[in-house]
N, CA, C and O of each residue as an XYZ file, in Angstrom:
532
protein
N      38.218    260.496   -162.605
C      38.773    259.857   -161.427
C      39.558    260.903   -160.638
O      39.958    261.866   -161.293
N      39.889    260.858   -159.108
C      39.907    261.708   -158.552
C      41.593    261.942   -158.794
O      42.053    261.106   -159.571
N      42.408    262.744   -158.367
C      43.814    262.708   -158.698
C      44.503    261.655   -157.458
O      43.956    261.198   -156.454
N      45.955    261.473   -157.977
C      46.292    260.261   -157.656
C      46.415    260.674   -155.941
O      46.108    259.905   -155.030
N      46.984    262.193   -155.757
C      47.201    262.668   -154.384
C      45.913    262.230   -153.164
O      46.123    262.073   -151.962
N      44.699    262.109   -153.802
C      43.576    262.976   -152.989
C      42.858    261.564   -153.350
O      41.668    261.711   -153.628
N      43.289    260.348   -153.400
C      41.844    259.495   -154.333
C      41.246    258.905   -152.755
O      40.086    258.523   -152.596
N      41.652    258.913   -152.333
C      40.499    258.172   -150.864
C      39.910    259.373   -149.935
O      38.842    259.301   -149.328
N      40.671    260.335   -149.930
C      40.102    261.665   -149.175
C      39.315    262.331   -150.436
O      38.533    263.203   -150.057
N      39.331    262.157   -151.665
C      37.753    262.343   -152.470
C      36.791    261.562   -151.974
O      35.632    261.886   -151.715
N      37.412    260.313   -151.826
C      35.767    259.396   -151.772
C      35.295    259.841   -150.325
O      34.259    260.487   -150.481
N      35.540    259.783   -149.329
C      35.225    260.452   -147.984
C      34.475    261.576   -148.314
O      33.278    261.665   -148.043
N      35.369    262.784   -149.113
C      34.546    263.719   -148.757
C      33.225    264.029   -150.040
O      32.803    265.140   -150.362
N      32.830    262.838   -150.536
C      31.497    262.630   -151.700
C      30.074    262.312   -150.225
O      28.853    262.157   -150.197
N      31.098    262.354   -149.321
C      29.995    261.074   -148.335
C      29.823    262.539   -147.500
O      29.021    263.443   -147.736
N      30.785    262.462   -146.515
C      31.038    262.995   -145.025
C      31.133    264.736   -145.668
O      31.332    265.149   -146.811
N      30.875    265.510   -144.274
C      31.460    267.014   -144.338
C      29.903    267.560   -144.440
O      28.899    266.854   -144.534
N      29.970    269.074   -144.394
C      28.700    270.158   -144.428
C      28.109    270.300   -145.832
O      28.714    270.990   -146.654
N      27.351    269.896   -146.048
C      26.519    269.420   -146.872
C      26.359    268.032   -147.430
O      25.429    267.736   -148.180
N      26.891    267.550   -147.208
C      26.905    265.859   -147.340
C      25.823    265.047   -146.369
O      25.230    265.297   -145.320
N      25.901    263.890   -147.340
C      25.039    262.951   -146.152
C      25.193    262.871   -144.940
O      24.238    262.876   -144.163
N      26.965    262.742   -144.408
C      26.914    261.975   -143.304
C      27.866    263.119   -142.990
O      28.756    263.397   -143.794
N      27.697    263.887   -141.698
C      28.239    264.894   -140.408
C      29.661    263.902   -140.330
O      29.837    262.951   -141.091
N      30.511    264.267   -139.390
C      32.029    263.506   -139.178
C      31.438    262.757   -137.915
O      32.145    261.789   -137.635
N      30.461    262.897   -137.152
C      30.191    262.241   -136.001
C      29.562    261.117   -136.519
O      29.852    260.015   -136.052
N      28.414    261.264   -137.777
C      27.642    260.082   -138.127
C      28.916    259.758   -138.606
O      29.226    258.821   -137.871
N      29.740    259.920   -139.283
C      31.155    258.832   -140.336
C      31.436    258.253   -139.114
O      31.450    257.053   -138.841
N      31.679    259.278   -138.342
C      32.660    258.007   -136.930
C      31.815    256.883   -136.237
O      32.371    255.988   -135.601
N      30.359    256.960   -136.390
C      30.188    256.384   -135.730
C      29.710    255.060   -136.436
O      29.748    253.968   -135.869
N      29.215    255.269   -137.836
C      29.207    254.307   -138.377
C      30.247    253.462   -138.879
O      29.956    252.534   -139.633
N      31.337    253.669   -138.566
C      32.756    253.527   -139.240
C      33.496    252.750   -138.214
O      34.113    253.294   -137.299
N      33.418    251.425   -138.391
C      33.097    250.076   -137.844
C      33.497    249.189   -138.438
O      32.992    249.052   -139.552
N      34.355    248.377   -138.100
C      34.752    247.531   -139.074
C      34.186    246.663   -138.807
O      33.990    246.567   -137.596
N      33.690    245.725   -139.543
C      32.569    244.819   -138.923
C      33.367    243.341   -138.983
O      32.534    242.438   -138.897
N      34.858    242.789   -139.115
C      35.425    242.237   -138.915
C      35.551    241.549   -137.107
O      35.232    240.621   -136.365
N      36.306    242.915   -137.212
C      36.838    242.828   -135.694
C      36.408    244.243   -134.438
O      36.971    244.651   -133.423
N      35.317    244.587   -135.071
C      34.248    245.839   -134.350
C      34.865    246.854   -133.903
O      34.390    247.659   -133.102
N      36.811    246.921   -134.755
C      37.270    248.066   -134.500
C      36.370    249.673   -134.771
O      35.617    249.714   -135.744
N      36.467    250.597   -134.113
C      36.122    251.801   -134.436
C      37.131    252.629   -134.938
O      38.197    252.682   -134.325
N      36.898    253.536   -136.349
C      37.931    254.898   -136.262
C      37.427    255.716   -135.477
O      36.226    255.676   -135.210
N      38.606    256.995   -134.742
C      38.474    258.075   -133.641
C      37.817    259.192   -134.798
O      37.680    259.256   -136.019
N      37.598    259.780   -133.933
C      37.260    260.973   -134.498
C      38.064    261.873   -135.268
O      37.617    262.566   -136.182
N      39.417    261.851   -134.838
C      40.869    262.150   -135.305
C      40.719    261.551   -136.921
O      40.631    262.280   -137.909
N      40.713    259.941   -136.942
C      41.315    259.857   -137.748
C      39.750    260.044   -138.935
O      39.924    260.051   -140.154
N      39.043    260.112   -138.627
C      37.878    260.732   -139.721
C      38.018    261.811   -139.813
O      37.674    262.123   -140.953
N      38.336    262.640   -139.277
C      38.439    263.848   -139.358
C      39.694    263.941   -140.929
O      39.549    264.223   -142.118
N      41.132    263.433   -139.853
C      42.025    263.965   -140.734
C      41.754    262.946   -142.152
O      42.497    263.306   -143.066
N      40.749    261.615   -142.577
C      41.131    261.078   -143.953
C      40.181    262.077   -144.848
O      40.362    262.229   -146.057
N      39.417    262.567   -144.297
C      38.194    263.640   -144.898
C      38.911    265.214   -145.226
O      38.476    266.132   -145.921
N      40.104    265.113   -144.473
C      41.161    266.543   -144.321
C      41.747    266.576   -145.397
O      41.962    267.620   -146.013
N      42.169    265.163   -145.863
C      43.552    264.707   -146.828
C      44.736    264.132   -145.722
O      45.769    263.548   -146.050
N      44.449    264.348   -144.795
C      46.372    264.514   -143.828
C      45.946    262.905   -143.721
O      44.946    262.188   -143.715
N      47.524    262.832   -143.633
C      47.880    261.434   -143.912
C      46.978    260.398   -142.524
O      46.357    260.882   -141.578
N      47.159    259.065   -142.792
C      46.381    258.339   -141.882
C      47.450    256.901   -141.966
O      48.387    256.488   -142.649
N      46.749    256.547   -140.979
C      47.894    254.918   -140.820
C      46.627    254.078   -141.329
O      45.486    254.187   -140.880
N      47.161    252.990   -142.627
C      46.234    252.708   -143.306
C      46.290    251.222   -143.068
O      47.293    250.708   -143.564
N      45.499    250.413   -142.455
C      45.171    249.039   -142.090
C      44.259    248.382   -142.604
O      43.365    249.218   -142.737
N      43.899    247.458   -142.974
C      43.128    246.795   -143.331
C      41.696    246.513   -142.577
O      40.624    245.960   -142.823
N      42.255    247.141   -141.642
C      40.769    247.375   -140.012
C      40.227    248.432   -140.478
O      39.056    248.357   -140.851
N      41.096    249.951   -140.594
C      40.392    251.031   -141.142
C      39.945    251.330   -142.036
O      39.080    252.202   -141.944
N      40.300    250.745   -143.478
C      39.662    250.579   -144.768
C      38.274    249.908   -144.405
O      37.171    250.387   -144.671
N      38.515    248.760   -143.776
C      36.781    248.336   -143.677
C      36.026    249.133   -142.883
O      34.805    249.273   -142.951
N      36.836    249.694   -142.068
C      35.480    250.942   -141.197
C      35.466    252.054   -142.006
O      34.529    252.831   -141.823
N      36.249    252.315   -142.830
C      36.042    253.673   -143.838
C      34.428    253.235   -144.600
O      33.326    253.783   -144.619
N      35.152    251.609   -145.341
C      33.987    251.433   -145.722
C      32.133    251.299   -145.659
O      31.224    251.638   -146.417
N      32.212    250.645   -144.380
C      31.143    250.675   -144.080
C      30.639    251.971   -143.366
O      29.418    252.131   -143.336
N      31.582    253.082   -142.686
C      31.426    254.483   -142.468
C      30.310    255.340   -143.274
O      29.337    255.950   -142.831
N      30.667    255.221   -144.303
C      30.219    255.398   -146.161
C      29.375    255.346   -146.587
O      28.607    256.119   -147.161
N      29.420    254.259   -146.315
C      28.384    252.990   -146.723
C      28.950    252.271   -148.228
O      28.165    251.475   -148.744
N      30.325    252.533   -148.969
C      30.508    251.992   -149.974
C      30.829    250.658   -150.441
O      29.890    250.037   -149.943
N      31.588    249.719   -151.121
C      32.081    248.789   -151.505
C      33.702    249.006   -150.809
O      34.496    249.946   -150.826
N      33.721    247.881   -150.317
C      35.413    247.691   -150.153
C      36.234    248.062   -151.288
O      37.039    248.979   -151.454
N      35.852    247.174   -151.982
C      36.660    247.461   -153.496
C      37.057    248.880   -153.585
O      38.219    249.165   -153.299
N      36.129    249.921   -153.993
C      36.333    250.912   -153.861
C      37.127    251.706   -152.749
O      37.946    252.528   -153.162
N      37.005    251.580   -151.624
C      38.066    251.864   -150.566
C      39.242    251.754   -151.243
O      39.912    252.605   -151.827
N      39.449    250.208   -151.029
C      40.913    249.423   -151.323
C      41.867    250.511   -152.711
O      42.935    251.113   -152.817
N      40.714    250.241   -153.486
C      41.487    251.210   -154.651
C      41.691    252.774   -154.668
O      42.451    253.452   -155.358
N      41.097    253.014   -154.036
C      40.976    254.579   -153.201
C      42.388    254.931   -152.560
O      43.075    255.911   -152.846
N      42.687    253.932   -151.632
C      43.942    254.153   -150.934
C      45.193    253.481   -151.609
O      46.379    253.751   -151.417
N      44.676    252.597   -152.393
C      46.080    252.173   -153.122
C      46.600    253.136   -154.042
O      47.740    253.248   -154.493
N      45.623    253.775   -154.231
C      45.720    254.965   -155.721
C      46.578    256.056   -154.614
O      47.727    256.350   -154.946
N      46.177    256.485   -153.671
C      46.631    257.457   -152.700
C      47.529    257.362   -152.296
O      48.373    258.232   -152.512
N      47.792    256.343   -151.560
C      49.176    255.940   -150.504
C      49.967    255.382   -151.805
O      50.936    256.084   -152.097
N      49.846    254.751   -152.278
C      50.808    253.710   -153.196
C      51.188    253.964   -154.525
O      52.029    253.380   -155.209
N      50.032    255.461   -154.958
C      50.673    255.400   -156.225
C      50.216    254.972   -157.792
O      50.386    255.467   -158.906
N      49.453    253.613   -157.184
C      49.462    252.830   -158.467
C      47.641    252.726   -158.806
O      46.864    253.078   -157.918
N      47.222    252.321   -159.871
C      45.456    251.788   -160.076
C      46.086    250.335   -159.949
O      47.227    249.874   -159.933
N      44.824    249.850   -159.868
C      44.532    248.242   -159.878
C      43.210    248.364   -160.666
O      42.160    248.680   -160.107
N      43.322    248.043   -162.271
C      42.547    247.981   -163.262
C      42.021    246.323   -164.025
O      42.545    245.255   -163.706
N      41.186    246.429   -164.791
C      40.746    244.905   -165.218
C      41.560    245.371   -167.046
O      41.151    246.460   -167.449
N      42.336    244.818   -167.793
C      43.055    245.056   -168.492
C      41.567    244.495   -169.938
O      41.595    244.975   -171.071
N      40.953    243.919   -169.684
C      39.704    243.064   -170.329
C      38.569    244.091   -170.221
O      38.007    244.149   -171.314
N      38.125    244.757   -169.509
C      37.341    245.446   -169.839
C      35.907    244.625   -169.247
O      34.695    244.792   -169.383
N      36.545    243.926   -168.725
C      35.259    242.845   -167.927
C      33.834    243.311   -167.082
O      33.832    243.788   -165.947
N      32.841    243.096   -167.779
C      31.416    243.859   -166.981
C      31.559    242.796   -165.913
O      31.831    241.617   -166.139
N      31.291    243.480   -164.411
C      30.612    242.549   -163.543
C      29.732    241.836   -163.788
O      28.782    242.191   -164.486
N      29.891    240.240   -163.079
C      28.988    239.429   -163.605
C      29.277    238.536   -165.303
O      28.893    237.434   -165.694
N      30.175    239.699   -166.030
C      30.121    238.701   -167.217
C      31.082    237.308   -167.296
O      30.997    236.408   -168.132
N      32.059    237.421   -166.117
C      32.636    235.934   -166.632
C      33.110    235.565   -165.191
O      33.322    236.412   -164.323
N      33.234    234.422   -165.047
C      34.069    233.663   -163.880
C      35.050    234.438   -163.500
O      35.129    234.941   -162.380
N      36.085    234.623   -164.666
C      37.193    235.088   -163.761
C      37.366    236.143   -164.371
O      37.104    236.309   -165.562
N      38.079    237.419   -163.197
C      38.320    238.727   -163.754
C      39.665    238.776   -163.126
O      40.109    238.285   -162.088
N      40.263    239.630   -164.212
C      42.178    239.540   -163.903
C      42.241    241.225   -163.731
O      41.535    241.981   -164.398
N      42.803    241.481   -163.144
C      43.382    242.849   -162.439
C      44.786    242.740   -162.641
O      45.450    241.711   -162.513
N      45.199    243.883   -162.968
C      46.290    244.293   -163.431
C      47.007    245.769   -162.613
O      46.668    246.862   -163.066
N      47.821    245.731   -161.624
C      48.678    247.163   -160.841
C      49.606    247.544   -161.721
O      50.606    246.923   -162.080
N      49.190    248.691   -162.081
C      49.574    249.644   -163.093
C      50.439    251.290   -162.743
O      49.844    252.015   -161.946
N      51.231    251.604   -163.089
C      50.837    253.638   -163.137
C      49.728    253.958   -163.040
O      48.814    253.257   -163.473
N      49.524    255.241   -162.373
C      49.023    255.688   -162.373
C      48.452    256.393   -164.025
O      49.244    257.151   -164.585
N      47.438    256.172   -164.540
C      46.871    257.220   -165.753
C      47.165    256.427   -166.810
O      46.750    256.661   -167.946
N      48.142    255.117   -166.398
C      48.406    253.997   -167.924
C      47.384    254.036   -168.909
O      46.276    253.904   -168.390
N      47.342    254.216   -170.565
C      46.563    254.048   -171.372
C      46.623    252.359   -171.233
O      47.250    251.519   -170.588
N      45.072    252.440   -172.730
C      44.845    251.163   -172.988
C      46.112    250.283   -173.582
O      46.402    249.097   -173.418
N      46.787    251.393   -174.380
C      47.503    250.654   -175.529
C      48.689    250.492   -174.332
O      49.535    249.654   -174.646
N      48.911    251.137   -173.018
C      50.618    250.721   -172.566
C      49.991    249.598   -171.624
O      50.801    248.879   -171.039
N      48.348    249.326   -171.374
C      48.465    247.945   -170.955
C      48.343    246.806   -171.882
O      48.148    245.710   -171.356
N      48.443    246.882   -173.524
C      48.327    245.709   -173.704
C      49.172    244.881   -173.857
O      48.788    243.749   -174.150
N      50.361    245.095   -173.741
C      51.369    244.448   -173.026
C      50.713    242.755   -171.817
O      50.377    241.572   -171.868
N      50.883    243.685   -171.096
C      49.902    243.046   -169.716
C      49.024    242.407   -170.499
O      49.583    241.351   -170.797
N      47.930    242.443   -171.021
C      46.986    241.636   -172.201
C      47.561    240.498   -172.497
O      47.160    239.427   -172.041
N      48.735    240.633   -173.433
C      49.378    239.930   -174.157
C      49.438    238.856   -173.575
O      48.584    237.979   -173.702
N      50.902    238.730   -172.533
C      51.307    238.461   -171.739
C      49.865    237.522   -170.841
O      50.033    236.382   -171.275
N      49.076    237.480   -170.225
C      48.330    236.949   -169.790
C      47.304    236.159   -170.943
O      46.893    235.033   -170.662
N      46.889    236.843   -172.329
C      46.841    235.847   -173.147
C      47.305    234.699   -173.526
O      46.745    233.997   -174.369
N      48.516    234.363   -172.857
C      49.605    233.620   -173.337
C      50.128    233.217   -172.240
O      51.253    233.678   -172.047
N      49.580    232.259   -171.133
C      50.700    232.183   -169.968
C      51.277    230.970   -170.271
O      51.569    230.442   -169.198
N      51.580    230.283   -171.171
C      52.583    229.330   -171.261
C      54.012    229.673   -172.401
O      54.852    228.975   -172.969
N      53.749    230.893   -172.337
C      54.673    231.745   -172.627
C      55.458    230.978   -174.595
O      56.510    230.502   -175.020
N      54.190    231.304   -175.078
C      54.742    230.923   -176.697
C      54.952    231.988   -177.641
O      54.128    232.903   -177.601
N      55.942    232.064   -178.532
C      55.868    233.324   -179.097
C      54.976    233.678   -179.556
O      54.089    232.960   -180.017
N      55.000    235.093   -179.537
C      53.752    235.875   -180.025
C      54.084    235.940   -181.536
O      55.154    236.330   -182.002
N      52.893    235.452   -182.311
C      52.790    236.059   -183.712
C      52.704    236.882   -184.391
O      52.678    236.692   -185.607
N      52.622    238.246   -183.776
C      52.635    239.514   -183.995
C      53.692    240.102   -184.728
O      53.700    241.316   -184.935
């Protein structure tokens, strides 16, 4: 995983830049939020592909995304990891698709398994009975 500094200006630059799929003109131009048909400038593709900081909206994550061509998801956690600091992990280990509901857990950055099972626990148990342990 990419480091916590650089995790959304990695995923950009897997896509965009000289040798990559997509030139900074194709990123900009596909990079559209298909919400509200905002566009990012050229500026700001430029600088999230740079690393330099960006004003991060919920308009520009979806035009990052579809820029890309990736999953939101991935965005979202891209920049939360970046700007914020933290992962947003499944503490279960849950394959897509295998169950109704999947629980996410905002963590540290680099948290092992064993300092989330805490978090485990704790959601094993939401009517809060002692643990037998």
């Amino acid at each position: 995983m990419p480091d916590q500094e650089d995790a959304l200006t990695s995923l950009v630059q897997q896509h965009v830049g000289r040798g990559r799929r997509l030139t900074f003109r194709a990123f900009e131009e596909a990079a559209v939020d298909p919400v509200t048909g905002r566009r990012i400038s050229k500026s700001t593709a430029e600088n999230v592909a740079r690393g330099h900081q960006i004003k991060v909206t919920p308009e520009v994550l979806r035009a990052i995304a579809a820029g890309i061509g990736v999953d939101l998801g991935r965005v979202h956690a891209a920049a939360i990891r970046q700007y914020i600091g933290i992962e947003v992990t499944d503490p279960y280990d849950t394959e897509p698709g295998e169950a109704d509901t999947v629980v996410r857990v905002a963590h540290e950055v680099g948290a092992t398994a064993a300092e989330l099972e805490q978090a485990r626990r704790v959601l094993d148990n939401p009517e809060g009975e002692p643990d037998t342990q």
